[in-house]
Structure formats: structure tokens, C-alpha cells
NUSE-801453 format. One line per field, with one value per residue: residue number from 1; x, y, z of N, C-alpha, C, CB in turn; residue in three letters. Coordinates in steps of 0.1 Angstrom, whole numbers. Last residue first. Glycine has a CB too. Layout:
REM NUSE-801453
seq: (NUM, ...) $
n.c1: (X, ...) $
n.c2: (Y, ...) $
n.c3: (Z, ...) $
ca.c1: (X, ...) $
ca.c2: (Y, ...) $
ca.c3: (Z, ...) $
c.c1: (X, ...) $
c.c2: (Y, ...) $
c.c3: (Z, ...) $
cb.c1: (X, ...) $
cb.c2: (Y, ...) $
cb.c3: (Z, ...) $
type: (ala, ...) $
//
This chain:
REM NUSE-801453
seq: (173, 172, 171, 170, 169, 168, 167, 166, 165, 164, 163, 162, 161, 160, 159, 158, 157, 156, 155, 154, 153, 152, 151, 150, 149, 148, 147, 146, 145, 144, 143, 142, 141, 140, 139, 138, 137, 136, 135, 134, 133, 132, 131, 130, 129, 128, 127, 126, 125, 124, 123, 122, 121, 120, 119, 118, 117, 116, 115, 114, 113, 112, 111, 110, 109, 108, 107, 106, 105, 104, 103, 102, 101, 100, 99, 98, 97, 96, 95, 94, 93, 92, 91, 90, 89, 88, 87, 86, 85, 84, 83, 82, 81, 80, 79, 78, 77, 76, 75, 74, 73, 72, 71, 70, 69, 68, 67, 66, 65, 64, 63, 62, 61, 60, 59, 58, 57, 56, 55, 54, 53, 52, 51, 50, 49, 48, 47, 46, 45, 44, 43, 42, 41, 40, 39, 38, 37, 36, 35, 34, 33, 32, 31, 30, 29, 28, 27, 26, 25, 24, 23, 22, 21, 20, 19, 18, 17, 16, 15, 14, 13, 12, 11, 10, 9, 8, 7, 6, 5, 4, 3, 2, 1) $
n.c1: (94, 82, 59, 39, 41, 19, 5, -19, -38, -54, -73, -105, -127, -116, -86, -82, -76, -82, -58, -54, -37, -28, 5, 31, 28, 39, 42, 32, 14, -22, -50, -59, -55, -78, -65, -80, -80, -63, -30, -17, -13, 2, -12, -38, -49, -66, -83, -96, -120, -110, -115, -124, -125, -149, -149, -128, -139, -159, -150, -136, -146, -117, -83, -53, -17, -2, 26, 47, 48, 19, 9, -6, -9, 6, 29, 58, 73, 83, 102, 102, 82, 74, 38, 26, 3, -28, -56, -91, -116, -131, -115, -83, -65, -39, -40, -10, 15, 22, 54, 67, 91, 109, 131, 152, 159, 172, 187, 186, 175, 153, 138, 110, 100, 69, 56, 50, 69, 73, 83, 101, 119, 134, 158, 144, 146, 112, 111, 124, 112, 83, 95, 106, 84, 64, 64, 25, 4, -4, -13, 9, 14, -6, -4, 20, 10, -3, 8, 24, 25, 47, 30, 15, -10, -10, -19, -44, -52, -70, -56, -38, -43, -63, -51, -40, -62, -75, -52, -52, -79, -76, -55, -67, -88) $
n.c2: (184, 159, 168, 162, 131, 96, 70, 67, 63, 72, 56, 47, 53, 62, 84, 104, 94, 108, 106, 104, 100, 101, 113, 122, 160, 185, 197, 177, 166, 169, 179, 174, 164, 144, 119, 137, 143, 149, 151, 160, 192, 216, 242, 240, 243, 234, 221, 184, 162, 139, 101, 76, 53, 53, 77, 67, 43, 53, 66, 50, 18, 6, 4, 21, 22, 33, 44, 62, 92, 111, 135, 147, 168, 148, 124, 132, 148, 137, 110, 88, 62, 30, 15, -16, -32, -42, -33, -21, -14, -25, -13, -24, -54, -65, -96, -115, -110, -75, -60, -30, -6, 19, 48, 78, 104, 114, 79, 66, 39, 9, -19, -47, -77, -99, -118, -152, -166, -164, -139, -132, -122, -132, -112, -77, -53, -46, -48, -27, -6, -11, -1, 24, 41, 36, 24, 15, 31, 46, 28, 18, 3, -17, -29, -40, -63, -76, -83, -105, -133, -165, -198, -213, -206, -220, -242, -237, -239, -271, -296, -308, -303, -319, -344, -350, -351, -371, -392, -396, -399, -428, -440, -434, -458) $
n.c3: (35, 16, 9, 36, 33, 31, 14, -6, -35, -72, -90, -111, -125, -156, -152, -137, -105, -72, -46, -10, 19, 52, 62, 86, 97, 98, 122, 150, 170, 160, 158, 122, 99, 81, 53, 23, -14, -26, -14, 9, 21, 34, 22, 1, -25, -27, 5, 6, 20, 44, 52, 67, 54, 42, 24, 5, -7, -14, -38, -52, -63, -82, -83, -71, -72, -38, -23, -7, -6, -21, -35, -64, -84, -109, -101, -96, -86, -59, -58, -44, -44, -37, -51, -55, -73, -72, -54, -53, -26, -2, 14, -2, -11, -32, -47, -49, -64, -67, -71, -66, -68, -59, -67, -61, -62, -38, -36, -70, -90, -84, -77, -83, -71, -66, -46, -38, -40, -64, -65, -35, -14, 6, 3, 4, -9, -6, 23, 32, 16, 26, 55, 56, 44, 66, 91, 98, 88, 63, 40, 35, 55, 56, 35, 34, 59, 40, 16, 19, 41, 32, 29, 42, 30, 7, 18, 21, -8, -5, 13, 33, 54, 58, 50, 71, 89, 80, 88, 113, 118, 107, 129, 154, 146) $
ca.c1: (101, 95, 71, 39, 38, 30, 8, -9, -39, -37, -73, -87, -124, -125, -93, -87, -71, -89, -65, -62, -40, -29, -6, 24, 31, 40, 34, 45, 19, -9, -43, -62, -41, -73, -69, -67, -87, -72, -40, -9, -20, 1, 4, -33, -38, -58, -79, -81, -113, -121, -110, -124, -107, -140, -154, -126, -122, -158, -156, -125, -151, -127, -94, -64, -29, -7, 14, 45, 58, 24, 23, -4, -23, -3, 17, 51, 64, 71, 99, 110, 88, 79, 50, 30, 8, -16, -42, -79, -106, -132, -127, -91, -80, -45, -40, -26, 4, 17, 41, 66, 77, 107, 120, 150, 153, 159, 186, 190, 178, 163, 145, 123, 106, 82, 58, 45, 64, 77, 72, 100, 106, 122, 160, 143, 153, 122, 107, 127, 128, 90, 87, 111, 98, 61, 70, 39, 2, 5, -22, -3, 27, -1, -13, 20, 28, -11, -2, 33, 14, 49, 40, 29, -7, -8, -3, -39, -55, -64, -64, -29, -30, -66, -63, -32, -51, -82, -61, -41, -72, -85, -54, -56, -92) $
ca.c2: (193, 159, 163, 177, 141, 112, 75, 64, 64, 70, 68, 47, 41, 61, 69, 111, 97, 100, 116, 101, 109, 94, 110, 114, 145, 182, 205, 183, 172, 164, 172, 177, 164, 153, 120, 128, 138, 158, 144, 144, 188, 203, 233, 238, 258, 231, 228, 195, 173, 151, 113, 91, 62, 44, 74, 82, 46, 46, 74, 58, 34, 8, 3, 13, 28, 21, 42, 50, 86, 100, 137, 134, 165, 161, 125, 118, 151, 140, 121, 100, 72, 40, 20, -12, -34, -53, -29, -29, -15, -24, -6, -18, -51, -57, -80, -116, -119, -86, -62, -42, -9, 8, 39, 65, 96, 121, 96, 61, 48, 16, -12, -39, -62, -93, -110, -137, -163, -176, -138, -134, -114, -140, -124, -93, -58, -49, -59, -40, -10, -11, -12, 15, 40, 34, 33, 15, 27, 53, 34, 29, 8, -7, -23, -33, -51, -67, -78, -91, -122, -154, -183, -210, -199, -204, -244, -243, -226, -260, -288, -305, -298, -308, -337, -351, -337, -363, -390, -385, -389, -422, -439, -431, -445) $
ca.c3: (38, 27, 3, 29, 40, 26, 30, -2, -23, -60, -78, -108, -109, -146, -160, -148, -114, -79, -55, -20, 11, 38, 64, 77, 97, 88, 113, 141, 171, 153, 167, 137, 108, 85, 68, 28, -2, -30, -20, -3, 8, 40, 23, 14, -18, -35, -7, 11, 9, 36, 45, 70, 58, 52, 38, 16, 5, -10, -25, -45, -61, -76, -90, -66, -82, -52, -28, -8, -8, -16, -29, -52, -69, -105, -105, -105, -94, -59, -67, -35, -50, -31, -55, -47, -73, -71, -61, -55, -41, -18, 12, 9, -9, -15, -47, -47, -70, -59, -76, -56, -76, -56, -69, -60, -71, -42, -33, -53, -87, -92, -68, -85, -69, -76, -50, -40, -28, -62, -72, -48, -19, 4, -3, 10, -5, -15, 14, 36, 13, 13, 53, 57, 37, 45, 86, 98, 100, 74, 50, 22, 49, 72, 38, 24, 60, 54, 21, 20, 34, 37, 19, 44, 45, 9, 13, 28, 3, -13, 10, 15, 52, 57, 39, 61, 92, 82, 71, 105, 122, 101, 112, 149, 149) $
c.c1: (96, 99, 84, 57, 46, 30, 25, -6, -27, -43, -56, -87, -108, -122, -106, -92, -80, -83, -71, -66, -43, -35, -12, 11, 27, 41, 35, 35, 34, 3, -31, -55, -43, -64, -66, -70, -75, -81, -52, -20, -9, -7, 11, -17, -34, -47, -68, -81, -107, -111, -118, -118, -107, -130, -149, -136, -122, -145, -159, -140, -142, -134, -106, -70, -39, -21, 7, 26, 59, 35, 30, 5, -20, -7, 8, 36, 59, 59, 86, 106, 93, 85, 59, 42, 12, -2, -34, -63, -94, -128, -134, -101, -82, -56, -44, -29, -14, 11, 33, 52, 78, 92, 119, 132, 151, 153, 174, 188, 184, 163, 155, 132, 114, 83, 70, 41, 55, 65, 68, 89, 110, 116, 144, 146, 158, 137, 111, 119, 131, 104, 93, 107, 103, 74, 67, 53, 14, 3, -14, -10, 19, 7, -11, 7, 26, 4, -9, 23, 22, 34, 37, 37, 5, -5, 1, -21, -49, -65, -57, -42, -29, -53, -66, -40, -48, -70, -67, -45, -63, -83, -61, -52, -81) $
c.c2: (193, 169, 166, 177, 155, 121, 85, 75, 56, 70, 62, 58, 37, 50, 69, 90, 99, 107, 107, 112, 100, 102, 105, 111, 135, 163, 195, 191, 178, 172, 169, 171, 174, 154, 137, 125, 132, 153, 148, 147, 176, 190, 223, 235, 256, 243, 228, 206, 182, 156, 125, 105, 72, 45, 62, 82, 57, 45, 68, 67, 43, 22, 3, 13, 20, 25, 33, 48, 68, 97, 125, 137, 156, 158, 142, 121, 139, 142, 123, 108, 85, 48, 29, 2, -15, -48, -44, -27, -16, -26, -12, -8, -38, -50, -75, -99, -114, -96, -77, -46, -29, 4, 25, 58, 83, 109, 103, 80, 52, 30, -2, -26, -60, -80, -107, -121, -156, -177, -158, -139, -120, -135, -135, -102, -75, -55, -63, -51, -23, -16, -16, -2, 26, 29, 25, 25, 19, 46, 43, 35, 21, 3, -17, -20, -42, -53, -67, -83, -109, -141, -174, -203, -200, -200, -232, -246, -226, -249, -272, -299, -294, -300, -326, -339, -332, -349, -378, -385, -382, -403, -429, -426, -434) $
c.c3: (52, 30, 7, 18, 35, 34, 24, 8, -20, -46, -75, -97, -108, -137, -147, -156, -131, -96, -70, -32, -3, 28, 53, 75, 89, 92, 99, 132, 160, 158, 167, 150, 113, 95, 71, 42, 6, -21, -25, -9, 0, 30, 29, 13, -8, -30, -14, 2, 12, 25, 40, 63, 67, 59, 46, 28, 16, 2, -12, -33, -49, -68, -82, -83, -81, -58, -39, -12, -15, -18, -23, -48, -61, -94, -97, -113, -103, -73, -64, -47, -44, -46, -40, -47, -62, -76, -62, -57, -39, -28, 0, 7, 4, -16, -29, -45, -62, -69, -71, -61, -69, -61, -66, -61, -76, -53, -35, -49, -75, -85, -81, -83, -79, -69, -59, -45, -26, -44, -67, -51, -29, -7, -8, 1, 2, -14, 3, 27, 18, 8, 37, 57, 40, 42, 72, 92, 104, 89, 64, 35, 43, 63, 47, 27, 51, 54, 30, 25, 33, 30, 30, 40, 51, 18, 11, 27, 16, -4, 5, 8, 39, 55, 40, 47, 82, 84, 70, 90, 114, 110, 105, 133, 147) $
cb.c1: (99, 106, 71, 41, 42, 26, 12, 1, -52, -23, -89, -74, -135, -136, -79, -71, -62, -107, -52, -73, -29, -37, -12, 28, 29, 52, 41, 56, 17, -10, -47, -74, -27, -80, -59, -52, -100, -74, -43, -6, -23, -6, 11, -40, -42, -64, -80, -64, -119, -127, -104, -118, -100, -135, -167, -129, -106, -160, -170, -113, -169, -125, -93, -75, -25, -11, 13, 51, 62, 19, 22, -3, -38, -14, 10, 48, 70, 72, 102, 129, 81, 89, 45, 32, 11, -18, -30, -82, -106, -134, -125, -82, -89, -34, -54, -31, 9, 5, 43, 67, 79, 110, 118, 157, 155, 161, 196, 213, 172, 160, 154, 123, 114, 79, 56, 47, 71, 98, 76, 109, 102, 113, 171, 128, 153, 123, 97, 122, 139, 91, 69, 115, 109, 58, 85, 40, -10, 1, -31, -19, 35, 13, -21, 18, 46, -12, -4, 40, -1, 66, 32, 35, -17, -16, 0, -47, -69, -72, -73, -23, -21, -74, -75, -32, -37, -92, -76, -22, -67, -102, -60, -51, -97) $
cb.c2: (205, 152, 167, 193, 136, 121, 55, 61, 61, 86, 65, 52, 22, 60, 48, 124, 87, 102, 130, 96, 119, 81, 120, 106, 141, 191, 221, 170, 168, 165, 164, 175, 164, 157, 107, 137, 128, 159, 138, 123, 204, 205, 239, 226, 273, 231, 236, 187, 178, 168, 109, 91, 71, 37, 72, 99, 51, 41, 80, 72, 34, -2, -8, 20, 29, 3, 51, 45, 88, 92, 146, 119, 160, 165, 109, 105, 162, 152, 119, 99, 75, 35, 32, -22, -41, -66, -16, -34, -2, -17, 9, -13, -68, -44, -72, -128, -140, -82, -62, -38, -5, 8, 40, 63, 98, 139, 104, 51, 53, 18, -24, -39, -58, -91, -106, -137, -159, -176, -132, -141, -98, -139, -132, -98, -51, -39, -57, -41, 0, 0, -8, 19, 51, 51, 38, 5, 20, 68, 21, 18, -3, -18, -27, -44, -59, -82, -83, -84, -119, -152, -173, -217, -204, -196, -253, -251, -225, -256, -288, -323, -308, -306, -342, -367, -339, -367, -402, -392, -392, -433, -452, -440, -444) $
cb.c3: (29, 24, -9, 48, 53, 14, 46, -12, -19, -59, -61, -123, -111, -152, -160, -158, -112, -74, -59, -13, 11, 38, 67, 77, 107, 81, 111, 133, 180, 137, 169, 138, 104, 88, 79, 27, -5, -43, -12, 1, -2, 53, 25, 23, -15, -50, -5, 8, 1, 48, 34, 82, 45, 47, 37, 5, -6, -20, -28, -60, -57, -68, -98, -52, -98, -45, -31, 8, 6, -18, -19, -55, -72, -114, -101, -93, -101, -51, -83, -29, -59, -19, -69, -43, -84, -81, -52, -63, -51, -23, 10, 16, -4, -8, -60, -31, -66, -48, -92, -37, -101, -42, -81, -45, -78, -50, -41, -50, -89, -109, -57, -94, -56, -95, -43, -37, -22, -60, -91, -54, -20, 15, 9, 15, -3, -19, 12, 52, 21, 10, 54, 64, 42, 32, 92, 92, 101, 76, 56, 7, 38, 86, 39, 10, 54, 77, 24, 5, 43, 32, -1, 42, 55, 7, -2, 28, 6, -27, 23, 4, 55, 68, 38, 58, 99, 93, 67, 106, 131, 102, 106, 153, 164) $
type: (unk, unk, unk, unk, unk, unk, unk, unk, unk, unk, unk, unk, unk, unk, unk, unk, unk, unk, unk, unk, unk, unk, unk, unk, unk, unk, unk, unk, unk, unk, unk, unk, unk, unk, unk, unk, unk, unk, unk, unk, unk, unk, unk, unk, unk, unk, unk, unk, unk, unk, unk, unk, unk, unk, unk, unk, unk, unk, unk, unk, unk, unk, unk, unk, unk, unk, unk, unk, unk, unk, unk, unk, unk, unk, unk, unk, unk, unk, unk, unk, unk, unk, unk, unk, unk, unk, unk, unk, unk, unk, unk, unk, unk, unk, unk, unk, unk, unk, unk, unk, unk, unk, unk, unk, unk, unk, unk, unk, unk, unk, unk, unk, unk, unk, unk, unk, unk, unk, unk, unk, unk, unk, unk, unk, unk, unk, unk, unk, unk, unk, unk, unk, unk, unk, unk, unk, unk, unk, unk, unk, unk, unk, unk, unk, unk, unk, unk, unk, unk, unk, unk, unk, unk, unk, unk, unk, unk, unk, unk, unk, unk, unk, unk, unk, unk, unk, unk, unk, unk, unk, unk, unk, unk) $
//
């Protein structure tokens, strides 16, 4: 009886999917991070910087520049799923002028239906003249005690079912 137990553990151990759950999930941490539900910056940097972070494990980094023009690009084997759509991979950029209409510090180029996200998210549309404006859709910052706090923000990119969404705030001023 014993015997046929540890047969049964053994099998469930070495069962597929089951050897993944010892790699380390950048995942969720990446997802708190886009979504302004950890610090972005320092999430990112800590990952990038991790001896663990390797493609081996997971993920690839690469880390250039430094100051206003520093970049961190953090590419997943498995992708980060939210609402739907997709990313596999993970950008910090202290340059705002990356992309027209986005202001995200920490963000990732989804695939899938971006209207999707914005209701899930609760996001509205921001005028183009706000000055609090990551996004062309973003969480509203009712209530908020600073004038300028992090928030998410979504702008659907000119390829079709592409979009930026990531966690920013009025470009660091």
C-alpha cells in the first residue's frame, strides 16, 4: 500500500506542468507592475536585475542606458494574460516620447480586443488636452490624493488589436 502511494506522488510530481510550478512566475509581479498595483519602476528593475531572471527560468532581460534614458525590455516565455489579451513581452521606459498618446512608464504591447481591457479595467476616455492624460483610455483619478498619481492607461495602436497598456503618471512631473 505504501509502495503504490509513493508511485502515485512520484507520477504526480513528474506530471507535465508540474515541474513549472518550481520555476519562479514573473507573471503575476509583471502584472501588478502594468497594472499600478505594485511599484512599476521598482518591480522591473528588480527583475531585471535578478541573477534568477533567465530565459532558463523564464524570462530574458535586457537593461541599457541610464537616467532620463534608461530602458528595460523583459521578455516572457509564457505570456501575461489580461482581459483577454496578450503580451510576452515587458517594457520600463523613462522616455516618454516613445510612442504618440502613451505616457506609460512600465508597459506591454497587448494583442487582443483592447475594449475589452478598458471595461474590465474600468477605463474611460481622457481628452486629448487633459494634463494628467497616460493614455487615450485610462483609470479615472477621482479621489486621489496627489495631483499626479499612478495610473493605468491604454492607447490602442494603429496595427489592428494592438494597444499599449501600462501604469504612468502625468511624465514624471
Amino acid at each position: 500500500m505504501l509502495f503504490r502511494f509513493a508511485i502515485v506522488i512520484a507520477a504526480l510530481v513528474m506530471a507535465p506542468g508540474h515541474a513549472e510550478a518550481a520555476v519562479p512566475s514573473f507573471q503575476d509581479s509583471l502584472s501588478g507592475a502594468v497594472l499600478c498595483k505594485r511599484d512599476p519602476l521598482a518591480t522591473v528593475r528588480a527583475i531585471a536585475g535578478s541573477k534568477s531572471s533567465t530565459f532558463e527560468r523564464g524570462i530574458a532581460t535586457s537593461t541599457f542606458g541610464e537616467a532620463e534614458m534608461e530602458k528595460n525590455i523583459l521578455i516572457l516565455r509564457q505570456p501575461i494574460v489580461i482581459a483577454g489579451a496578450r503580451t510576452s513581452s515587458i517594457i520600463l521606459s523613462l522616455d516618454s516620447s516613445s510612442y504618440f498618446n502613451f505616457s506609460g512608464f512600465v508597459y506591454g504591447i497587448f494583442e487582443g480586443d483592447f475594449k475589452s481591457v478598458v471595461k474590465e479595467l474600468g477605463l474611460r476616455a481622457v481628452p486629448a488636452t487633459s494634463e494628467v492624460r497616460i493614455g487615450k483610455y485610462q483609470r479615472p483619478l477621482v479621489g486621489q490624493n496627489t495631483s499626479c498619481p499612478k495610473t493605468i492607461g491604454l492607447t490602442p495602436l494603429a496595427e489592428k488589436g494592438k494597444f499599449l497598456l501600462g501604469c504612468g503618471w502625468c511624465n514624471g512631473r
